[in-house]
FIMAR-510904 format. One record per residue (C-alpha): residue number from 1; residue in three letters; y, z, x. Coordinates in steps of 0.1 Angstrom, whole numbers, plus 5000, padded with zeros to 4 digits. Layout:
<atoms>
<atom k="NUM" r="ALA" py="Y" pz="Z" px="X"/>
...
</atoms>
This chain:
<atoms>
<atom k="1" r="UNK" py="5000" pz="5000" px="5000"/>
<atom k="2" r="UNK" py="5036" pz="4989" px="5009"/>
<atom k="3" r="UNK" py="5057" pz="5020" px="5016"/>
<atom k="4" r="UNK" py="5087" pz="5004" px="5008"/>
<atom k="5" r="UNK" py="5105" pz="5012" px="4975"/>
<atom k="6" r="UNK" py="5120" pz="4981" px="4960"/>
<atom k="7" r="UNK" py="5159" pz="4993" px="4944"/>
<atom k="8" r="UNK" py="5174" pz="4976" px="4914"/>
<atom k="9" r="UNK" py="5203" pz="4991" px="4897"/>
<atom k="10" r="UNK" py="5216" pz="4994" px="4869"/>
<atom k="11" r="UNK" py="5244" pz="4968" px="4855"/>
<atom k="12" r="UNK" py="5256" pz="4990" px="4828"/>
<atom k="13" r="UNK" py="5254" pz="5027" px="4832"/>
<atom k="14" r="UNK" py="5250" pz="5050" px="4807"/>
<atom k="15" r="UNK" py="5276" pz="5075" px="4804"/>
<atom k="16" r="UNK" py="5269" pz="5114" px="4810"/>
<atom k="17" r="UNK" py="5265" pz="5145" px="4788"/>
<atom k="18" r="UNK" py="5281" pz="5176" px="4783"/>
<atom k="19" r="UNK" py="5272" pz="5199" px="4812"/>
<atom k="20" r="UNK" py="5279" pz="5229" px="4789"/>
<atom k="21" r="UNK" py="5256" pz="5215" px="4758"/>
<atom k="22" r="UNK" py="5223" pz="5197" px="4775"/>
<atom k="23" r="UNK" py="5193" pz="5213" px="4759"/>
<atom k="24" r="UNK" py="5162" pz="5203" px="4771"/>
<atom k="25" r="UNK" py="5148" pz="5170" px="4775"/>
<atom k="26" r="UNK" py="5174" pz="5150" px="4756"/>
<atom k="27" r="UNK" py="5192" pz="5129" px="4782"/>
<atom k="28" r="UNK" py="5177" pz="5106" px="4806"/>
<atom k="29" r="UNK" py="5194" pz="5092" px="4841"/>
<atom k="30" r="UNK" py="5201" pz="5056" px="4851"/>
<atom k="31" r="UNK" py="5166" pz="5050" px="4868"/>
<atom k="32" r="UNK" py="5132" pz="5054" px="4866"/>
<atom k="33" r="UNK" py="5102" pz="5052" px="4894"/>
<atom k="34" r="UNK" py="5075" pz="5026" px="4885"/>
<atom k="35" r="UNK" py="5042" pz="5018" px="4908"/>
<atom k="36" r="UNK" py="5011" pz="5001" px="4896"/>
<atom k="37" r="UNK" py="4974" pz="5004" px="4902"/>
<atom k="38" r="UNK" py="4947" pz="4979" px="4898"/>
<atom k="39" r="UNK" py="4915" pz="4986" px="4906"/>
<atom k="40" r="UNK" py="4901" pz="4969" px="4941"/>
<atom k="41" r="UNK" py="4937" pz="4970" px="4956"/>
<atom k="42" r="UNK" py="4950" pz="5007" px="4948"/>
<atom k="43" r="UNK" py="4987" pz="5014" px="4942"/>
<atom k="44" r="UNK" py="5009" pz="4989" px="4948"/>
<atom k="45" r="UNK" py="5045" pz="4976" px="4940"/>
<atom k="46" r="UNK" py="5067" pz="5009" px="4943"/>
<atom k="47" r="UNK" py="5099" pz="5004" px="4924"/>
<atom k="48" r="UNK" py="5130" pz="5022" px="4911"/>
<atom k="49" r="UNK" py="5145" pz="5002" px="4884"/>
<atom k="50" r="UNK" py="5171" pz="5002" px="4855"/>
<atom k="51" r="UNK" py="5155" pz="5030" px="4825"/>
<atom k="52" r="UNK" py="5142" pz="5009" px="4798"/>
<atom k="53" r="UNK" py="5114" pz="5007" px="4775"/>
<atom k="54" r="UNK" py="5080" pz="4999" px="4783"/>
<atom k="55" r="UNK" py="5059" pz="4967" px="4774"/>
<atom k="56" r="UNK" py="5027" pz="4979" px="4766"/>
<atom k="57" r="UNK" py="4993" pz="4959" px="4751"/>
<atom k="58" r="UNK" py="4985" pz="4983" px="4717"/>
<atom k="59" r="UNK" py="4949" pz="4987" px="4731"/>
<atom k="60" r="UNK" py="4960" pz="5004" px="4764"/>
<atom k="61" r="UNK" py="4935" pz="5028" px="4767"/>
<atom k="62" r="UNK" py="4962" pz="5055" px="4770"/>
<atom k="63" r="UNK" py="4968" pz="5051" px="4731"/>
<atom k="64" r="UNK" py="4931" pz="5056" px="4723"/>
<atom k="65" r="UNK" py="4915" pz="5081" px="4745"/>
<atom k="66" r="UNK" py="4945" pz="5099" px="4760"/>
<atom k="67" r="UNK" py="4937" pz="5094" px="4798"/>
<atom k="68" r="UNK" py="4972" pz="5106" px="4812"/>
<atom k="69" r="UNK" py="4986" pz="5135" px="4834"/>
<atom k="70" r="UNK" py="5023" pz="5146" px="4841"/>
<atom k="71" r="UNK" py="5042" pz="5171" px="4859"/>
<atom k="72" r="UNK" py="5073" pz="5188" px="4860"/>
<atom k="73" r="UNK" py="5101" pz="5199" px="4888"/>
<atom k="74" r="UNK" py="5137" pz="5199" px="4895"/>
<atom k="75" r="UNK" py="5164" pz="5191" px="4915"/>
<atom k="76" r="UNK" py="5197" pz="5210" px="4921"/>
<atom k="77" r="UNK" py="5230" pz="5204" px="4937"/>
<atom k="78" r="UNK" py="5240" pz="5237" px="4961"/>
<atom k="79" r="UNK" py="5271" pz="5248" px="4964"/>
<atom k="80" r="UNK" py="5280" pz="5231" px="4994"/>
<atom k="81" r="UNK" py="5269" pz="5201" px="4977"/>
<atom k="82" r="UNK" py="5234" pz="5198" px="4996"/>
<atom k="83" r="UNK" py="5208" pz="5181" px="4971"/>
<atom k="84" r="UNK" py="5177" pz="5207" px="4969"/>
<atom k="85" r="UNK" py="5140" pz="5203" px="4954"/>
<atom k="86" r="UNK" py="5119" pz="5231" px="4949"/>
<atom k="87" r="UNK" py="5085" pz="5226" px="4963"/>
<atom k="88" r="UNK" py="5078" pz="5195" px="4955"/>
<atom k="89" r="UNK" py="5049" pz="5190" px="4971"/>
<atom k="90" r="UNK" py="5033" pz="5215" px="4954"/>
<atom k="91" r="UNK" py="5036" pz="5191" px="4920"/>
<atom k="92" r="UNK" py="5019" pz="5166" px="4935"/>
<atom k="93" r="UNK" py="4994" pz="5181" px="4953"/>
<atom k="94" r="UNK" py="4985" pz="5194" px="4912"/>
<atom k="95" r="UNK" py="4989" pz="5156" px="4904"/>
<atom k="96" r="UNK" py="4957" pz="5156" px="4924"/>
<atom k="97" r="UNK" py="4935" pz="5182" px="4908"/>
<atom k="98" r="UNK" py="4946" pz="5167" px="4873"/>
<atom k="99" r="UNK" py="4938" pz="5130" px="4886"/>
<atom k="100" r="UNK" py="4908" pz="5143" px="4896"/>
<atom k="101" r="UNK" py="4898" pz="5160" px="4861"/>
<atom k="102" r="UNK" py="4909" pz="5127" px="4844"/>
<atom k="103" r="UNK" py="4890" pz="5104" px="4866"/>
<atom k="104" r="UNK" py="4925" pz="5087" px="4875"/>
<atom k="105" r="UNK" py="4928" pz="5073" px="4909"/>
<atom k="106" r="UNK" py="4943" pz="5101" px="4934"/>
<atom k="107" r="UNK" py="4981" pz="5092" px="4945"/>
<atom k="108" r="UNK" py="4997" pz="5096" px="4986"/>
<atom k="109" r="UNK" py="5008" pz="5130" px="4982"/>
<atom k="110" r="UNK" py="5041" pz="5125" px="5007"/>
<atom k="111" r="UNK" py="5048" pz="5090" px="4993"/>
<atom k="112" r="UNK" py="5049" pz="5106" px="4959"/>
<atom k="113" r="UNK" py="5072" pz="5129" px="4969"/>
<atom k="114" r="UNK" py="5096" pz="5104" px="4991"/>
<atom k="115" r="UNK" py="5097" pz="5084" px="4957"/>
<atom k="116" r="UNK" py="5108" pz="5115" px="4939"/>
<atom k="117" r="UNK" py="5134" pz="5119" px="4967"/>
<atom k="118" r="UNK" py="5143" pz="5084" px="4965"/>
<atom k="119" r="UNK" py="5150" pz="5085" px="4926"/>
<atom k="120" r="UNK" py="5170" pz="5115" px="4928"/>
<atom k="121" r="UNK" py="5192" pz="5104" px="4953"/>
<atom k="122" r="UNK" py="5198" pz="5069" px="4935"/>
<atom k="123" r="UNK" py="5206" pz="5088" px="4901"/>
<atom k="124" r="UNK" py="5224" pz="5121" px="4923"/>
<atom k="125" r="UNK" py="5252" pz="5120" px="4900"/>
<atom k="126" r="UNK" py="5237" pz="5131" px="4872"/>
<atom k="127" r="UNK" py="5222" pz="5165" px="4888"/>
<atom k="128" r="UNK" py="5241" pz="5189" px="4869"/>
<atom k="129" r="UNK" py="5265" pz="5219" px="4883"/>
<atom k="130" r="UNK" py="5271" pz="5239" px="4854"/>
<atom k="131" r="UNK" py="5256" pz="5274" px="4855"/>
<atom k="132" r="UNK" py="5220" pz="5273" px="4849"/>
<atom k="133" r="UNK" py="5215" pz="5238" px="4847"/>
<atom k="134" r="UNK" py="5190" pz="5215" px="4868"/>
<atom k="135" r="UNK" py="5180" pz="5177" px="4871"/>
<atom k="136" r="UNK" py="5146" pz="5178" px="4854"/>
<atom k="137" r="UNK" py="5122" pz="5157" px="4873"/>
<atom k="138" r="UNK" py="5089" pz="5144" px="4853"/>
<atom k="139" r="UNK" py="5063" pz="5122" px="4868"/>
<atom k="140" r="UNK" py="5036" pz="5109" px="4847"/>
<atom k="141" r="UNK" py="5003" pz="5085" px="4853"/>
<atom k="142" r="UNK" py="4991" pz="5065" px="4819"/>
<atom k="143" r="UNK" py="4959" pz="5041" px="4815"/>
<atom k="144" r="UNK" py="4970" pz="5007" px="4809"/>
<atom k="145" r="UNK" py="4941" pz="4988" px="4806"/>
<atom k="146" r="UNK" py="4939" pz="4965" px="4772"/>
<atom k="147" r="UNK" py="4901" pz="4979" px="4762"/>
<atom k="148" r="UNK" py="4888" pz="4997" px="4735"/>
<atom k="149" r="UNK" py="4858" pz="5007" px="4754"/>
<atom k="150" r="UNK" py="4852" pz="5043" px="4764"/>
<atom k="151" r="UNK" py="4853" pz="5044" px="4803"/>
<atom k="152" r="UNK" py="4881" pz="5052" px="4830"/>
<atom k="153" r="UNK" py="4907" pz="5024" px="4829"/>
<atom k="154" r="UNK" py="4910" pz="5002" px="4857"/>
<atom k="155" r="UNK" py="4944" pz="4999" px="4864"/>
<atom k="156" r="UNK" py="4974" pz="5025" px="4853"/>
<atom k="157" r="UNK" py="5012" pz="5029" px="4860"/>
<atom k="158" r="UNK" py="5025" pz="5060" px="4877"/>
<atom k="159" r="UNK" py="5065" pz="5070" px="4868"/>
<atom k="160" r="UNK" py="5093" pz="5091" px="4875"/>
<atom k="161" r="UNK" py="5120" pz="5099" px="4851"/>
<atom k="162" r="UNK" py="5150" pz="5122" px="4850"/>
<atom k="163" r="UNK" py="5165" pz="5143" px="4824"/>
<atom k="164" r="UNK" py="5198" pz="5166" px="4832"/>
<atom k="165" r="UNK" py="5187" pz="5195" px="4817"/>
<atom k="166" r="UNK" py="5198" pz="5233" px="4807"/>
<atom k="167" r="UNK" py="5180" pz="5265" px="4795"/>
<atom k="168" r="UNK" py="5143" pz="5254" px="4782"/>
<atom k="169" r="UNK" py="5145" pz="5280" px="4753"/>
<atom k="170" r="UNK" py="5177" pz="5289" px="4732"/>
<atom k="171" r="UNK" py="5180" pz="5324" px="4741"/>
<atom k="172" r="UNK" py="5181" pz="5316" px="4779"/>
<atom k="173" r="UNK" py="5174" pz="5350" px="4796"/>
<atom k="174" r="UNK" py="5170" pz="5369" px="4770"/>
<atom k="175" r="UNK" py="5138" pz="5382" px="4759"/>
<atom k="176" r="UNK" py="5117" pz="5357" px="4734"/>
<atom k="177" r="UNK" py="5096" pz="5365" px="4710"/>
<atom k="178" r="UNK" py="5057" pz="5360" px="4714"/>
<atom k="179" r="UNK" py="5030" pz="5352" px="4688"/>
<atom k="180" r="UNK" py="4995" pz="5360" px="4698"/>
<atom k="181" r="UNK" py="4971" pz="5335" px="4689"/>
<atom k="182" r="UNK" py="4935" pz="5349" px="4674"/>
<atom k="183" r="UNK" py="4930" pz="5315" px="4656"/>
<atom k="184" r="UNK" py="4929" pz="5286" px="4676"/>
<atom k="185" r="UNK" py="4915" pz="5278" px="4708"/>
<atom k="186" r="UNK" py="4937" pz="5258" px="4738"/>
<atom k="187" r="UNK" py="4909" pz="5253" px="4763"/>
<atom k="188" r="UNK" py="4878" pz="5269" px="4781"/>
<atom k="189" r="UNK" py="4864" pz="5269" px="4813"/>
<atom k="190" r="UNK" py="4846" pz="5236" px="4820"/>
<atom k="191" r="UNK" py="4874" pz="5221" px="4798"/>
<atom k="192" r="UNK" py="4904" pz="5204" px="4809"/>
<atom k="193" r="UNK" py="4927" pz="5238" px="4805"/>
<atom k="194" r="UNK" py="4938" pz="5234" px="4843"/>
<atom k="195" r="UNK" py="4950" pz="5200" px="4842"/>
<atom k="196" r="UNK" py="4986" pz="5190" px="4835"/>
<atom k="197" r="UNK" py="4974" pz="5168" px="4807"/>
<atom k="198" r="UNK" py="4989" pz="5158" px="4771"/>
<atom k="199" r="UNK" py="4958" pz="5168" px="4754"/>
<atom k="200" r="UNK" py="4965" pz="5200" px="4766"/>
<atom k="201" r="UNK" py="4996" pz="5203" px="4750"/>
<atom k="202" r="UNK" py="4985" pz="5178" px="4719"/>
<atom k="203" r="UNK" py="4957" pz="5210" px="4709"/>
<atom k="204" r="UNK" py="4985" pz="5236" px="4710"/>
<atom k="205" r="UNK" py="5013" pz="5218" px="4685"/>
<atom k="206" r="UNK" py="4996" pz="5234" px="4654"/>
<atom k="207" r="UNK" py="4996" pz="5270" px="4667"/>
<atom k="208" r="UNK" py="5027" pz="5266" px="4684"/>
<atom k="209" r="UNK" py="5045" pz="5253" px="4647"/>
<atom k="210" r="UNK" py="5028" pz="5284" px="4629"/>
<atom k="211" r="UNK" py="5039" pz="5311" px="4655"/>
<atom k="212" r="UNK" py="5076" pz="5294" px="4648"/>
<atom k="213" r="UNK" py="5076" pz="5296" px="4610"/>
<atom k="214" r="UNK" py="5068" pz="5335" px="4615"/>
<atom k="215" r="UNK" py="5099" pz="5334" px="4636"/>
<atom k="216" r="UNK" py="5081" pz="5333" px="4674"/>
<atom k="217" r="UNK" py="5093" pz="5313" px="4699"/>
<atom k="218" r="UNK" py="5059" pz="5304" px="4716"/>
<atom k="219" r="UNK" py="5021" pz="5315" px="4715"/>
<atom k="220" r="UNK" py="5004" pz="5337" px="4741"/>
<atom k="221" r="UNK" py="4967" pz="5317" px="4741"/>
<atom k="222" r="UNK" py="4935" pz="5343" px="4745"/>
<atom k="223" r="UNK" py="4904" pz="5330" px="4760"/>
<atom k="224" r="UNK" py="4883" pz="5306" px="4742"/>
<atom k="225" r="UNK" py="4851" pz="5326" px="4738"/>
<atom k="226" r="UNK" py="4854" pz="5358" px="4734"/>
<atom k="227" r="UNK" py="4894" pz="5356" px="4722"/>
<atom k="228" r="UNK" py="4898" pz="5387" px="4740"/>
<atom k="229" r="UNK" py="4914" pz="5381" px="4771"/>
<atom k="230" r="UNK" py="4947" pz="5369" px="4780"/>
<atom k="231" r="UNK" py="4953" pz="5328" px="4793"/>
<atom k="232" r="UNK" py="4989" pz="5313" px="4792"/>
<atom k="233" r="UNK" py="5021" pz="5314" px="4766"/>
<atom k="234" r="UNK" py="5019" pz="5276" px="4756"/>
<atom k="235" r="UNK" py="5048" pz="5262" px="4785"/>
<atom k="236" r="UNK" py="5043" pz="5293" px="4812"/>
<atom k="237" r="UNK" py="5019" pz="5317" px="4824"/>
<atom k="238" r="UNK" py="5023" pz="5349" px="4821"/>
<atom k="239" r="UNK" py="5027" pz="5384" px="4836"/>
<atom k="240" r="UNK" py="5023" pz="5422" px="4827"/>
<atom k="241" r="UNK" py="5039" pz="5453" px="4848"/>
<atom k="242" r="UNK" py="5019" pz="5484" px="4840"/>
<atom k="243" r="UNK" py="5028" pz="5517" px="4855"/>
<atom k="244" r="UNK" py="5044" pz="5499" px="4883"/>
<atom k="245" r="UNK" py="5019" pz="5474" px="4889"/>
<atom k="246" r="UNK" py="5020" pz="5435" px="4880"/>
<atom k="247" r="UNK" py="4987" pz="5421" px="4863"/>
<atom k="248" r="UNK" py="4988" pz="5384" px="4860"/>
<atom k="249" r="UNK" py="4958" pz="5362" px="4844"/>
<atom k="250" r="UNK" py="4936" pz="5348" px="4872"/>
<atom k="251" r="UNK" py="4928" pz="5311" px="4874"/>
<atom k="252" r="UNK" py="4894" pz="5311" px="4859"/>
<atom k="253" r="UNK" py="4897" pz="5272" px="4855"/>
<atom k="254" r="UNK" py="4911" pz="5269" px="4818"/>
<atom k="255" r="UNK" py="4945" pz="5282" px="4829"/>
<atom k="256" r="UNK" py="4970" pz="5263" px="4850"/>
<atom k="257" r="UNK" py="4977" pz="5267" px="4883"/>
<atom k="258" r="UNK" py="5016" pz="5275" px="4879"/>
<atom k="259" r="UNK" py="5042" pz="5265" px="4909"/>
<atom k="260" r="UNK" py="5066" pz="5290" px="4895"/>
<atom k="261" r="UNK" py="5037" pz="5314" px="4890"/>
<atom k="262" r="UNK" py="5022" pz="5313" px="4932"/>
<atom k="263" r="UNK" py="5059" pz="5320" px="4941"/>
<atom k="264" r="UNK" py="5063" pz="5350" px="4919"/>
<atom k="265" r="UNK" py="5030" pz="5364" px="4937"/>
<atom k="266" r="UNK" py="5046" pz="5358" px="4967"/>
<atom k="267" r="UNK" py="5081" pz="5370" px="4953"/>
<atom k="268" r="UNK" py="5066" pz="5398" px="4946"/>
<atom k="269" r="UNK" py="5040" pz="5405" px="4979"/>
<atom k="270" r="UNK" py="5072" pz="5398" px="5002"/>
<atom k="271" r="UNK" py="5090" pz="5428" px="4977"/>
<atom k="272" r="UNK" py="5062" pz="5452" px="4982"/>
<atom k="273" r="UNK" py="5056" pz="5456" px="4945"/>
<atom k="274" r="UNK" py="5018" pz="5458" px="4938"/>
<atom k="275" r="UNK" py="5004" pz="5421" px="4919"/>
<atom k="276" r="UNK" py="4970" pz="5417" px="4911"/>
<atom k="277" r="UNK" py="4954" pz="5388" px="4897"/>
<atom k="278" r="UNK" py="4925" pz="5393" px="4874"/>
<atom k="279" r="UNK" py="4912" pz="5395" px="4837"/>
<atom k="280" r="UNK" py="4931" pz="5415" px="4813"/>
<atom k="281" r="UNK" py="4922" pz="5421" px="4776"/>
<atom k="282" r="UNK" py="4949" pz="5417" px="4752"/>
<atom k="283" r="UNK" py="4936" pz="5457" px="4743"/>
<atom k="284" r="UNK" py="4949" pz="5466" px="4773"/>
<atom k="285" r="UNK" py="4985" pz="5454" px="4769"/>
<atom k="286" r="UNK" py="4985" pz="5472" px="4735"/>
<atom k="287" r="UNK" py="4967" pz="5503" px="4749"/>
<atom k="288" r="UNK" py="4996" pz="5504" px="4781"/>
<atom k="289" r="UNK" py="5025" pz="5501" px="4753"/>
<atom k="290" r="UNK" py="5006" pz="5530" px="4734"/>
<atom k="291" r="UNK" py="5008" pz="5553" px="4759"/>
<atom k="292" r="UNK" py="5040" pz="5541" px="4780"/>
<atom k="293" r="UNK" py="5029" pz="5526" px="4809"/>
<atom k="294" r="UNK" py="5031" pz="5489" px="4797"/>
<atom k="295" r="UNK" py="5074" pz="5487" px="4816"/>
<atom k="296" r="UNK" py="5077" pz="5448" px="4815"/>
<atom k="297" r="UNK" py="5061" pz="5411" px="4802"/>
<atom k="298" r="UNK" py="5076" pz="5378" px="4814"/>
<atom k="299" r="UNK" py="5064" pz="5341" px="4816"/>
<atom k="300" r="UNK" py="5069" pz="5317" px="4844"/>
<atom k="301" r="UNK" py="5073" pz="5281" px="4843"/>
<atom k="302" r="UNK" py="5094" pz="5252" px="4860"/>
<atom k="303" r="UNK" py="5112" pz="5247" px="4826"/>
<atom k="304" r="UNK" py="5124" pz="5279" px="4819"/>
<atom k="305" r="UNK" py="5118" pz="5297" px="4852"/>
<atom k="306" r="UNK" py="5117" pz="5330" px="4843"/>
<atom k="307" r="UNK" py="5113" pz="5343" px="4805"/>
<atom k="308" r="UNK" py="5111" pz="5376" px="4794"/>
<atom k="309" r="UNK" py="5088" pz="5387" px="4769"/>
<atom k="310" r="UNK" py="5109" pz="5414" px="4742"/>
<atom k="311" r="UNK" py="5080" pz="5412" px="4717"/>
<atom k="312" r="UNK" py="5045" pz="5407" px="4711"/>
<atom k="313" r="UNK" py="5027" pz="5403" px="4679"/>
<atom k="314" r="UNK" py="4988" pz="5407" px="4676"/>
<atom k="315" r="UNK" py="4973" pz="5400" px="4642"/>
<atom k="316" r="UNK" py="5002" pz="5418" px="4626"/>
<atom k="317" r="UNK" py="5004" pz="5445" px="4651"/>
<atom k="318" r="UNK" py="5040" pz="5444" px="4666"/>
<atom k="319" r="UNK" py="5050" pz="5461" px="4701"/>
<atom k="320" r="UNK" py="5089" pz="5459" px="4716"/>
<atom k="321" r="UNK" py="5087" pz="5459" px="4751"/>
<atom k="322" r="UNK" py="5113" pz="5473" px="4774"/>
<atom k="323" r="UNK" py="5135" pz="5475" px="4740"/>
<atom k="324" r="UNK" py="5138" pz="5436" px="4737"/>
<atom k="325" r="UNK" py="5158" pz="5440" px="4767"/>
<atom k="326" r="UNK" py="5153" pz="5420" px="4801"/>
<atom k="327" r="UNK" py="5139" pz="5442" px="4826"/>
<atom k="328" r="UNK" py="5151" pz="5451" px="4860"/>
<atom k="329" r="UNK" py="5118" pz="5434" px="4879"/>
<atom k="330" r="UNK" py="5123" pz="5401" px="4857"/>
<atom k="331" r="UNK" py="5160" pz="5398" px="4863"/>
<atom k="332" r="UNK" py="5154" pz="5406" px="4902"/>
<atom k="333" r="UNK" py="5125" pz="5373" px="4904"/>
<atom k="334" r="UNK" py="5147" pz="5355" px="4883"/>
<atom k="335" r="UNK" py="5180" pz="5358" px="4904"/>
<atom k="336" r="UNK" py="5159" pz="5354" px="4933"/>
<atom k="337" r="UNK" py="5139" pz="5320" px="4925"/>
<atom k="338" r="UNK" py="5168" pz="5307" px="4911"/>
<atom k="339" r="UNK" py="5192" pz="5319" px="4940"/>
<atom k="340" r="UNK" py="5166" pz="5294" px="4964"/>
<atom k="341" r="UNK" py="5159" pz="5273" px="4943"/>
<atom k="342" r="UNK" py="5201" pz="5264" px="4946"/>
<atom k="343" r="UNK" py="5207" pz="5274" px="4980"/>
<atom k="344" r="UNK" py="5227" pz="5308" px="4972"/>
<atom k="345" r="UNK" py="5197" pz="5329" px="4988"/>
<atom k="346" r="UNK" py="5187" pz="5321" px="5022"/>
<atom k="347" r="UNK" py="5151" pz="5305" px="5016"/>
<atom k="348" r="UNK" py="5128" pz="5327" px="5039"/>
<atom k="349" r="UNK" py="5095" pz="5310" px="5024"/>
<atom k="350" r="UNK" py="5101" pz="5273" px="5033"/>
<atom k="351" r="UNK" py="5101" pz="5260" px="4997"/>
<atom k="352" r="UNK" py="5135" pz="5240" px="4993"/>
<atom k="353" r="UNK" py="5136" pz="5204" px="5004"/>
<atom k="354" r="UNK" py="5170" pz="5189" px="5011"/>
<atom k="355" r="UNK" py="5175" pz="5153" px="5000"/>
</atoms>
C-alpha cells in the first residue's frame, strides 16, 4: 500500500457553528478520510476528500448482516495553540481487536493514525476552543461488497470523519442519573461485547429509550447470565469507590476495553489511591450505600470523559450517591484527563500527540 495521502479540498466550505451551543454529534468538518480494500491487493488508495454522501450498491453487505466497526477520539487546540490527540494509538490498536472479531481485514496501525493526523490538520480550523469543547474524531470500517450471501465481504471502505463537539450529555459534570437494566441483555462472553461494533449499540436502543421515559439518562448493563454482576453504562464503563477503594468491572470479554478507562487505572495507581479490577455484584453496590461505605460512582468514556453517577435505580430500588453531588475523586480524574488531554497539565504519562 501507497503511504501517500491523496488531498482534495473543498471548493465551498461550509460555515462553522456556535462554539457555545455544539451538542454532540451534529456538525461535521470540511473533510473526510476515505481508503479502500479489495481482497488480493489489501488497502489501497488513501484519500482526504470534500464530506459528501456516499454511493453505495443497496446489497452492500453492511446493510444486511451488519459487518462494521468504529471508534471514537478527539482532538484539541492548547492554549498556546499546539494541536493535541489523546492517545491515538490506543483507538487503533482496538480497531484491531474489533477487525479481528468481525473477520475484517486488520488496518497499519501508525498509518491509521498519520491519516487521522493528516485529516485534522486539513480541517484544524474547526477544533473548537470554547470551554469544554473538543474535535470529535470517528473512524469507521463498513462491508461493501454487492452480495446477499452470508460470508466476510471482500472488499470494505475505512473513513474518518470529524464533528466539533461539546459535552456528550446535557448536564455536563453534573451527576446523571442511571437506570439498572434486569431485563435485557447487551452481550456475553463469547459474544461480540468487546468489539467497537454497531450491533453492539443497535441491541442496547430499546433499553436505553425505556431507562429515558423513567427519566434516566443511560443504563448500567449486568452480565448476561446470571444478571447479577456489573458490565458497562451503555456509552462508558464504569467505576465504584467503596471505603476508599475504586472497584471497576474487569474485562471478562463482553465488556469494552475503555481508552478513557486504562488511564483512569493509571490516573489513579500514579495517585496512590487503591483500584482494583474485578467482578462486583450489583448487591454489593446496594449493600456499600446501605451501610456507608459506597463514597463515589462515575463512568468513563472518550465522549463524555468523565460522568458522575448521582443516582442509581435497581428494580425500583433508588440510592443517591454522594447526595447527587460530583465527588471530590471524580472531579480530581476529570480535571486531570482533561488538563492533558489540552495541554494545561504537564503530561507525565506520554499520552498527547502533537499535530
Amino acid at each position: 500500500m501507497s503511504n501517500q495521502i491523496v488531498i482534495e479540498k473543498t471548493k465551498s466550505p461550509k460555515q462553522k457553528p456556535d462554539q457555545n451551543n455544539l451538542g454532540f454529534g451534529l456538525y461535521f468538518t470540511d473533510h473526510m478520510f476515505i481508503m479502500e480494500y479489495t481482497e488480493g491487493k489489501g488497502w489501497h488508495d488513501p484519500k482526504i476528500v470534500p464530506y459528501a454522501p456516499l454511493s453505495l450498491d443497496p446489497s452492500c453487505m453492511v446493510f444486511h448482516y451488519g459487518q462494521a466497526i468504529f471508534e471514537g477520539l478527539k482532538a484539541y487546540k492548547g492554549s498556546n495553540g499546539e494541536i493535541l490527540l489523546f492517545r491515538p494509538k490506543k483507538n487503533m490498536e482496538r480497531v484491531n481487536i474489533s477487525n479481528d472479531r468481525l473477520c475484517i481485514p486488520s488496518i497499519d496501525v501508525d498509518f491509521a493514525v498519520e491519516a487521522v493526523k493528516a485529516l485534522v490538520n486539513v480541517d484544524k480550523d474547526w477544533i473548537p476552543e470554547a470551554e469544554g469543547t473538543s474535535l470529535y474524531i470517528r473512524p469507521f470500517i463498513i462491508a461493501t461488497d454487492p452480495n446477499l450471501g452470508v460470508r466476510p465481504s471482500h472488499t470494505y471502505k475505512f473513513m474518518i470523519i470529524l464533528s466539533p463537539v461539546g459535552a456528550y450529555y446535557k448536564e455536563g459534570l453534573n451527576p446523571v442519573k442511571i437506570y439498572v437494566e434486569s431485563n435485557y441483555v447487551r452481550a456475553v462472553k463469547g459474544g461480540i461485547g468487546f468489539a467497537k461494533t454497531p450491533g453492539n449499540y443497535a441491541s442496547s436502543l430499546k433499553a436505553q429509550m425505556e431507562a429515558k421515559e423513567k427519566g434516566y439518562t443511560q443504563v448500567l448493563w449486568l452480565d448476561g447470565v446470571e444478571k447479577k454482576y456489573v458490565e458497562e453504562v451503555g456509552t462508558m464503563n464504569v467505576f465504584f469507590k467503596i471505603n476508599g477503594e475504586v472497584i471497576t468491572p474487569s474485562l471478562e470479554g463482553s465488556i469494552l476495553s475503555g481508552i478513557t478507562r486504562s488511564s483512569t487505572i493509571e490516573l489513579l495507581n500514579s495517585m496512590g489511591v487503591k483500584v482494583t479490577e474485578r467482578k462486583i455484584a450489583i448487591q454489593e453496590i446496594y449493600d456499600a450505600h446501605a451501610n456507608g461505605t459506597l463514597e463515589e460512582a462515575f463512568g468513563t468514556g472518550t465522549a463524555a470523559v468523565i460522568s458522575p453517577i448521582g443516582e442509581l435505580n435497581w428494580n425500583g430500588n433508588v440510592v443517591e450517591i454522594n447526595n447527587g453531588k460530583i465527588g471530590e475523586l471524580s472531579s480530581k480524574i476529570y480535571d486531570a484527563i482533561t488538563g492533558i488531554q489540552s495541554g494545561k497539565l504537564e503530561d507525565k504519562f506520554g499520552w498527547t500527540v502533537k499535530i
